[in-house]
C-alpha positions as CSV (number, residue, x, y, z in Angstrom):
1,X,122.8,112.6,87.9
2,X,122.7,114.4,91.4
3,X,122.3,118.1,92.4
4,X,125.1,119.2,94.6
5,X,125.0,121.7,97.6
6,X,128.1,122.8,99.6
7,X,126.6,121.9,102.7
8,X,126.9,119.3,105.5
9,X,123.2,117.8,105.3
10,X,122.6,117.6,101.3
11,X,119.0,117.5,99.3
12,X,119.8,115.1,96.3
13,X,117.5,115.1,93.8
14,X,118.0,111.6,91.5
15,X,117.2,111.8,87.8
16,X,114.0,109.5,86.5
17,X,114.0,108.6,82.9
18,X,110.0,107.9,82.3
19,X,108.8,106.3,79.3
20,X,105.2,104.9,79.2
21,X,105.9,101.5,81.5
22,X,107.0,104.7,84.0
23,X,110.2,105.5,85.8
24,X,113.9,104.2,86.3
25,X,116.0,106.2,89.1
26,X,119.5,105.2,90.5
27,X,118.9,106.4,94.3
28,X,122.5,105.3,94.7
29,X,125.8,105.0,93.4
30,X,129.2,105.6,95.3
31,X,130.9,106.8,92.7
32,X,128.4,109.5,92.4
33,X,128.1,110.4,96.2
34,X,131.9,110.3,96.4
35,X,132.2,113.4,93.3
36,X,129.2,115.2,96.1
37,X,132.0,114.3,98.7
38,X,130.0,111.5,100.4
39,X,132.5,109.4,101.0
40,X,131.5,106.8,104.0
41,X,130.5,103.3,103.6
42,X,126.8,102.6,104.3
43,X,126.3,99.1,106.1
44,X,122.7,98.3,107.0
45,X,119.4,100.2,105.6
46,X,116.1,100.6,107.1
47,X,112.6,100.6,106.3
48,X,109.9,101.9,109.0
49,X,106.1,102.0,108.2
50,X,104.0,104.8,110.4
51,X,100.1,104.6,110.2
52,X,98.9,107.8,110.9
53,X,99.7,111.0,110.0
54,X,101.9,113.4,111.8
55,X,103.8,110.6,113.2
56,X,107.2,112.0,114.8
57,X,110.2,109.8,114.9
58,X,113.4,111.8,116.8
59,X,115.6,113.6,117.3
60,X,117.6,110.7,117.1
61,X,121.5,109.4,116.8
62,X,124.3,107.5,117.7
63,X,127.1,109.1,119.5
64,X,130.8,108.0,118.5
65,X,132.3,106.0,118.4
66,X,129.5,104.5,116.6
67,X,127.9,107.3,115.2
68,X,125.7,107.7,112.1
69,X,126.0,109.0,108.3
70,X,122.1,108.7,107.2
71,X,120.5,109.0,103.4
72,X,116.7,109.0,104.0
73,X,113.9,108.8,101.5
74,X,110.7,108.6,101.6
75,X,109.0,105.8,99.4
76,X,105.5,105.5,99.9
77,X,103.7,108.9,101.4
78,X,105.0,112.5,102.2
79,X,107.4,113.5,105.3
80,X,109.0,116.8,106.9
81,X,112.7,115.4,107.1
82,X,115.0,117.1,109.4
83,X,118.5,117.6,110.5
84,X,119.7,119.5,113.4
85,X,123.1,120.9,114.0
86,X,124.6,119.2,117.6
87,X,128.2,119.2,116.8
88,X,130.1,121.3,119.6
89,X,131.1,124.7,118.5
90,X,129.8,125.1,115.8
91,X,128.9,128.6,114.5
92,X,125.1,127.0,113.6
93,X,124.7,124.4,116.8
94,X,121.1,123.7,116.9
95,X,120.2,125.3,113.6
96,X,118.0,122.8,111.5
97,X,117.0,122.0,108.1
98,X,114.2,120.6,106.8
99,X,112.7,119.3,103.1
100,X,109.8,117.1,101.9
101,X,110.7,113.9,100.8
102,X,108.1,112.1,99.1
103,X,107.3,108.9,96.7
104,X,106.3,111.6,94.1
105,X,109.6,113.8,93.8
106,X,112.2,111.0,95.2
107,X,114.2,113.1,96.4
108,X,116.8,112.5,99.3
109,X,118.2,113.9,102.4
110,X,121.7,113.2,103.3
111,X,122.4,113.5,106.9
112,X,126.1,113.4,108.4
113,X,127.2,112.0,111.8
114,X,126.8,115.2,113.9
115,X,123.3,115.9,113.3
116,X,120.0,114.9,115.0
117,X,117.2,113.7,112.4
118,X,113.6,113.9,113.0
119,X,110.7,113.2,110.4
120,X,107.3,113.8,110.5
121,X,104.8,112.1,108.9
122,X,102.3,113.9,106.1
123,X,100.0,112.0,105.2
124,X,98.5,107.9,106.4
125,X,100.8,105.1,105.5
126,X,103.9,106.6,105.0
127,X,107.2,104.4,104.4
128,X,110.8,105.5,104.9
129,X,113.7,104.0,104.2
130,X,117.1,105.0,105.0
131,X,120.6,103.7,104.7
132,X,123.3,104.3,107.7
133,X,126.8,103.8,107.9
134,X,127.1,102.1,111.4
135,X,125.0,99.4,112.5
136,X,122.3,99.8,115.7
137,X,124.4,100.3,118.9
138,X,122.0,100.7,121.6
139,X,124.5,101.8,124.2
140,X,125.6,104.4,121.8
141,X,121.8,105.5,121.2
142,X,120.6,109.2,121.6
143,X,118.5,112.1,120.9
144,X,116.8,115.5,122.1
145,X,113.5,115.9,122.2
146,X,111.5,116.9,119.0
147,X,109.9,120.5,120.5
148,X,113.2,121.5,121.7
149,X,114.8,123.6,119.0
150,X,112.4,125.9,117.3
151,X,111.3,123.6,114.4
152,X,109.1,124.8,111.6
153,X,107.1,121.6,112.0
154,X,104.2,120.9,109.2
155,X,101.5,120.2,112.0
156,X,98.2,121.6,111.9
157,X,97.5,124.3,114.8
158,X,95.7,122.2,117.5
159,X,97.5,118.5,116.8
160,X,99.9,116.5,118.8
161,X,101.9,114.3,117.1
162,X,102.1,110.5,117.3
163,X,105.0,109.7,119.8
164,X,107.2,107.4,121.1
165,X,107.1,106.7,124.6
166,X,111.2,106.6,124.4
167,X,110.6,110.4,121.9
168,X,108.3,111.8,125.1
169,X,111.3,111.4,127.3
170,X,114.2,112.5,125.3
171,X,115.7,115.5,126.8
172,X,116.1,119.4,125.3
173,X,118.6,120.8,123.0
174,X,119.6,123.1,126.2
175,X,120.0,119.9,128.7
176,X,122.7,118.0,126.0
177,X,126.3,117.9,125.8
178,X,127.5,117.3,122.8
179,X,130.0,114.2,121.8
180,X,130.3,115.6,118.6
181,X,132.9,117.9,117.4
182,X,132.4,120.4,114.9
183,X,134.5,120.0,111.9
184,X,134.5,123.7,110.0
185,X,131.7,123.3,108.0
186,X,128.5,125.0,108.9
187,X,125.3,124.4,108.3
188,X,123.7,126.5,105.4
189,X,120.3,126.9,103.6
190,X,119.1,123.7,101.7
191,X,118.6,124.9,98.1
C-alpha cells in the first residue's frame, strides 16, 4: 500500500487501482501509517489555493507544546515540498528535503514536529491540502525565513517568489533557537 523510508520526513507513494472510469487511492489509513511508524493522531486538515506560480508559503511551525506532525499533498497543480531539520542537536540541523508532490503522481510528504515546511508553487492554480496533528495555535506560531538555509528551490534564475508579508519578515536559520529537541533520528536522503 505505502513505500516505507527509515527516515524522519517520509515520501509515501499511495497505490491507484485505474480502470477506465479512472483511479481509486486510499491517501490514508492509520493502520497503515502506524506499520510506517506514524503513529500521531491528525485533528484538523487544510486546504490552501495559491494563484500564481512560484508562490512560497514558509518556513513555517508550531513550537511545543503545540507543535505539528504534517502529511501534505498536493491535489490540483505541481509543488517543491520541503522539510528542514530545526530540532536542537541534531547531527543534520538545518539540512532539508525536498520532493514534487503533484495531482498527477499523488504522492505525499510526511513531515514530523521538529521540522520547518516550506512549498513552492509550480505551476498557476495549485491546491494543497494537508492534515496536522494539533490544531492552529497562534501564540505557538513560527518559522525562518524561506532563503535562509541553502534550498535547492525550483525557481527560474531572475524570479522572486510570491510572498507573504508575515514570510518577508520571518527571521534566518542562524537568528533561531530551537524549542525542539532532537530525538536520535537524523535526517537522511528521501528515496
Amino acid at each position: 500500500m505505502y513505500v516505507h523510508f527509515m527516515n524522519p520526513v517520509q515520501l509515501i507513494r499511495p497505490r491507484r487501482f485505474g480502470d477506465s472510469r479512472g483511479w481509486f487511492t486510499e491517501v490514508y489509513s492509520e493502520p497503515a501509517f502506524a506499520a510506517l511508524g506514524i503513529t500521531c493522531q491528525f485533528v484538523q486538515d487544510n486546504h490552501s489555493l495559491s494563484v500564481p506560480p512560484f508562490t512560497l508559503r514558509g518556513l513555517h511551525f508550531q513550537t511545543p507544546p503545540r507543535g505539528q506532525d504534517k502529511l501534505v499533498r498536493c491535489i490540483r497543480g505541481r509543488i517543491w515540498d520541503v522539510a528542514v531539520d530545526v530540532r536542537k542537536g541534531s547531527p543534520t540541523y538545518g539540512q532539508w528535503v525536498g520532493a514534487e508532490l503533484s495531482a498527477e503522481n499523488g504522492h505525499q510528504l510526511f513531515i514530523p514536529i521538529g521540522f520547518a515546511h516550506a512549498f513552492v508553487t509550480l505551476e498557476p492554480d495549485c491546491e494543497v491540502t494537508y492534515k496536522c496533528s494539533d490544531t492552529y495555535a497562534p501564540e505557538t506560531d513560527g518559522g525562518i525565513r524561506w532563503d535562509s538555509v541553502g534550498i535547492d528551490w525550483p525557481i527560474p534564475a531572475g524570479t522572486m517568489p510570491e510572498l507573504s508579508e508575515k514570510d518577508r519578515k520571518l527571521p534566518g536559520l542562524a537568528d533561531f533557537d530551537s524549542p525542539f529537541p532532537y530525538d536520535g533520528n537524523p535526517l537522511a536522503p528521501l528515496a
